[in-house]
C-alpha positions in Angstrom: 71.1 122.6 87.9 67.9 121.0 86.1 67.7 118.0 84.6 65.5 116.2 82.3 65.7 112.6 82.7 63.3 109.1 83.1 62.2 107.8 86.6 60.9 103.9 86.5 57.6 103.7 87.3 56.7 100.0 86.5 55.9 97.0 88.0 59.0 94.3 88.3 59.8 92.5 84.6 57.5 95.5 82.4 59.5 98.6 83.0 57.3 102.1 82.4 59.2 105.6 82.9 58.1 108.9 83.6 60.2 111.7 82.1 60.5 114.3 85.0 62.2 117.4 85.4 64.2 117.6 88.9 67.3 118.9 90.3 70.5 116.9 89.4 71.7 115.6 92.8 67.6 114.3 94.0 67.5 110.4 93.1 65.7 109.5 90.0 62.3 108.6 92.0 62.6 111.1 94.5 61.2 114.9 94.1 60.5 116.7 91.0 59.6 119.6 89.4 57.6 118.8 86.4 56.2 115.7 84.3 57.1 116.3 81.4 56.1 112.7 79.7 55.9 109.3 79.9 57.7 106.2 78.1 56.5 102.7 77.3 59.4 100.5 76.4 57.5 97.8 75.9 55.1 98.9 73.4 57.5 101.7 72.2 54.9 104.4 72.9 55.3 107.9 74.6 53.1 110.8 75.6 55.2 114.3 75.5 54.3 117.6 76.9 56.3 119.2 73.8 56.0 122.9 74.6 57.3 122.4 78.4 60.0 119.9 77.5 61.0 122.9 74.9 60.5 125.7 77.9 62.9 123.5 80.7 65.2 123.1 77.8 65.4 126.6 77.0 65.5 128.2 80.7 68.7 125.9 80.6 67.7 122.6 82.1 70.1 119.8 80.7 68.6 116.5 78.4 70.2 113.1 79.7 71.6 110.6 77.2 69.3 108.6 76.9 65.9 111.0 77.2 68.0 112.8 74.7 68.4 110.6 72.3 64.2 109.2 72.8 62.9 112.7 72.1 65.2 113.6 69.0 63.4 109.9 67.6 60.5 111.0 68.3 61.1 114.2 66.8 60.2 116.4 69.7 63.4 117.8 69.2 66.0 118.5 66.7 69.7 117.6 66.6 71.7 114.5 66.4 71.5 111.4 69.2 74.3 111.1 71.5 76.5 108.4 72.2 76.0 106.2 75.2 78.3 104.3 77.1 77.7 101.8 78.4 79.9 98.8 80.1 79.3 95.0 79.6 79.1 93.1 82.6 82.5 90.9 83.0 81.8 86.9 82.4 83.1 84.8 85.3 85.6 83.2 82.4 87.0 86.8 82.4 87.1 87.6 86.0 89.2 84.3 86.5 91.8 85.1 84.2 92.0 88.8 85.3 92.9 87.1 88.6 94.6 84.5 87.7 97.1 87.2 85.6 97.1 89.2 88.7 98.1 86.7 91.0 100.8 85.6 88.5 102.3 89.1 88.1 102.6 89.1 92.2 104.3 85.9 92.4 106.9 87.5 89.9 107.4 90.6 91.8 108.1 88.1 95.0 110.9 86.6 93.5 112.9 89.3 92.1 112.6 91.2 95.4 113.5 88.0 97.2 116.7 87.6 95.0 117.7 90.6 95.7 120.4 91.2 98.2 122.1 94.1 100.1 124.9 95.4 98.4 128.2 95.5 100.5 128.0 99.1 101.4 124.7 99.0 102.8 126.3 96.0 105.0 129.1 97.5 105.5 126.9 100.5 107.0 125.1 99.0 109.3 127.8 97.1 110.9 129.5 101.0 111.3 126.5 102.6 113.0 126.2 102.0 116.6 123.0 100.9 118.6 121.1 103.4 119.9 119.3 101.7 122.5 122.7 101.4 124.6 124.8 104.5 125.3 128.7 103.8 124.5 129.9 106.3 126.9 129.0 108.0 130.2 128.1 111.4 129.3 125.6 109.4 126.9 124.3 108.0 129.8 123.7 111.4 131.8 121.8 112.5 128.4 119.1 110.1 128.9 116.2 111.4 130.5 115.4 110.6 134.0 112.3 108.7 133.0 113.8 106.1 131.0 116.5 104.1 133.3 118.0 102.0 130.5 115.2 98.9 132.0 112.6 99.2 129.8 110.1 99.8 132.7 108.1 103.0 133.4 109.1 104.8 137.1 106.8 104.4 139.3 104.8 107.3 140.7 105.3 108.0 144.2 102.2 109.5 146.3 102.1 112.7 147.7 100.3 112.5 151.0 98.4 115.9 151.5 
């Protein structure tokens, strides 16, 4: 899919965009297709290539936001400008009492978990079930496999001499 949208070209602090046409998923400065006009923020000045900004558009290439919104001002197109969104940047004021709040709910969880305690049939359950790691009687004992002796420790291998 094609897709209109600006590519910085300026130096650092005096921003200068290209408006390029390129495939959706290439980065903003790598490959295009087409210039299709340039934008001066600075001095609020543009140069559009009107009739192939109207061509890309109508062989089904999509308009960014913001591109969008600079040619309908400019009156190289018609329609109404879009809505962009776009998120402040969070204050340190606002980070710390995000975390602060966080750390406050965890505490709270803490506690209640802590206070809770096992109800009597969950003890009463687990003094019921044997232990598995002994066997209680001797056929238990013959179901163990040969590899585990009830020790903990692995057999040893004995060497075949050939």
């Amino acid at each position: 899919m094609l897709v209109i949208r600006f590519a910085r070209v300026g130096r650092k602090n005096k921003p200068q965009f290209r408006i390029v046409v390129q495939e959706h998923t290439a980065t903003p400065t790598g490959k295009h297709t087409e210039i299709v006009g340039s934008w001066d923020p600075n001095q609020k000045k543009g140069a559009f290539k009107n009739e192939r900004i109207e061509h890309w558009i109508g062989r089904g290439a999509q308009v960014s936001d913001s591109v969008h919104n600079l040619l309908v001002s400019q009156e190289v197109i018609k329609g109404d400008k879009r809505k962009i969104k776009i998120s402040k940047k969070k204050t340190k004021e606002e980070e710390s009492e995000k975390s602060q709040s966080s750390k406050d709910d965890g505490a709270e969880e803490k506690k209640e978990e802590s206070s809770k305690e096992p109800s009597k049939d969950e003890s009463e359950e687990k003094k019921e079930e044997p232990s598995k790691e002994e066997p209680e009687t001797k056929e238990d004992a013959s179901k163990q496999s040969p590899k585990d002796d009830g020790t903990g420790e692995k057999p040893s291998k004995a060497k075949s001499g050939k």
